[in-house]
C-alpha positions, 0 to 999 in steps of 0.5 A: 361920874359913874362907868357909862353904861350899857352894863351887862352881866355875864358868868363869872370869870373868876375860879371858884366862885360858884355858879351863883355868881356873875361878873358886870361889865361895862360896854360903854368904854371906847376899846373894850368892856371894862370890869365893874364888879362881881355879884351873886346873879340875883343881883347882878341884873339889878346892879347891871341896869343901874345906869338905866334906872337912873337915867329913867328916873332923871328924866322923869324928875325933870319931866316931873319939875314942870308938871307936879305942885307940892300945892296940887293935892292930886299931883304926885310931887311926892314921888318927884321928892322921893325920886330926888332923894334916890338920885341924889344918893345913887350920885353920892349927893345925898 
């Protein structure tokens, strides 16, 4: 299981670093916000918003289980499969 998110991102602490760089923080734990990691800030708002990203896409993936057909040519399965595939390598399942 991954930190729980919302993870936010802010200037990194660390001296030295350079202004390209962010520190991404975890406010999900239950005392205080937890260290995730250091990324340059191009992409730190896209690591930041990983637990969201994810958590959209599972909805969608779950949603899309009852309403696509591989059978249907005009029903996205497709990109369910895909969606699958992503969630499945974001949860180390792959």
């Amino acid at each position: 299981m991954h930190t729980p998110g919302p993870w936010r991102v802010t200037p990194s602490c660390r001296i030295g670093n350079g202004s390209a760089w962010r520190d991404i923080l975890s406010d999900g734990t239950e005392f205080a916000p937890s260290y995730i990691g250091e990324a340059l800030d191009k992409d730190a708002a896209l690591i930041a918003a990983a637990p969201d990203l994810l958590a959209a896409l599972q909805a969608l993936t779950d949603w899309g289980r009852d309403h696509t057909s591989p059978k249907d040519p005009n029903s996205p399965h497709a990109l369910l499969v895909a969606a699958s595939a992503a969630i499945a390598r974001a949860t180390g399942r792959d």
